[in-house]
C-alpha positions as CSV (number, residue, x, y, z in Angstrom):
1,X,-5.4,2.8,-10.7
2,X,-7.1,4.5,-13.4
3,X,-6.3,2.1,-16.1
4,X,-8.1,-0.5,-13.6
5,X,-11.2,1.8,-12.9
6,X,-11.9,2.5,-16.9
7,X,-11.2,-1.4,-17.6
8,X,-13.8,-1.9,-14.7
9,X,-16.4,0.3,-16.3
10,X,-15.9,-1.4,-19.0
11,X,-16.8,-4.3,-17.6
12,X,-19.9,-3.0,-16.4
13,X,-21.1,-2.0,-19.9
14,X,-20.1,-5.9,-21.0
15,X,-22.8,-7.4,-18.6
16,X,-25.9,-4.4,-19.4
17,X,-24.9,-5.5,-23.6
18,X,-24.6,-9.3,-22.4
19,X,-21.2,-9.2,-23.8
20,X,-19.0,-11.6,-22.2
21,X,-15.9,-10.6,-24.2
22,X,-16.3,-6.9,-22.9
23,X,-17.3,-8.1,-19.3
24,X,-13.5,-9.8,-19.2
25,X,-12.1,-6.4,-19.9
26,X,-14.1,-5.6,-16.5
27,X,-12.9,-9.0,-14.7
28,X,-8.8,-7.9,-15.5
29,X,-9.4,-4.6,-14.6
30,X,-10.2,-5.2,-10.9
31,X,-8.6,-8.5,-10.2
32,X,-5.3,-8.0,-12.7
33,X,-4.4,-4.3,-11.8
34,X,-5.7,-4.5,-8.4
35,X,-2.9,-7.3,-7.9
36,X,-0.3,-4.6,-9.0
37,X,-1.4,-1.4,-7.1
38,X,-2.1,-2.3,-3.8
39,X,1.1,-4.2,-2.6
40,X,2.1,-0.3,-3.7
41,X,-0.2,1.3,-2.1
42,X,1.0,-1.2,1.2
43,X,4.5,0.0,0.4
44,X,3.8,3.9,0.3
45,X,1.6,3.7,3.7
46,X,4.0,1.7,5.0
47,X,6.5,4.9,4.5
48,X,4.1,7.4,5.7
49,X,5.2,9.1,8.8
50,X,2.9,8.5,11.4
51,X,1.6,11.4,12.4
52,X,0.5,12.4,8.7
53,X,-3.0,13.6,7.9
């Protein structure tokens, strides 16, 4: 999740220097990761007792 937040910074820094190499960093970093983590995140919720919190 952090590797996705830095890449999506990133990606904000691309489109204020017009850059739309760096923007792609941005464009992985929330669609690419984001594929990854939360079908985990789904899975470790899923296993949370119920009554948690």
């Amino acid at each position: 999740m952090v590797i996705g937040g830095i890449q999506s910074l990133a990606g904000l820094i691309g489109a204020a220097l017009a850059g739309m190499g760096i923007r792609n960093i941005g464009i992985l970093g929330y669609v690419g990761v984001s594929l990854i983590v939360f079908p985990l995140l789904a899975i470790v919720f899923g296993q949370a007792p119920e009554g948690a919190g």
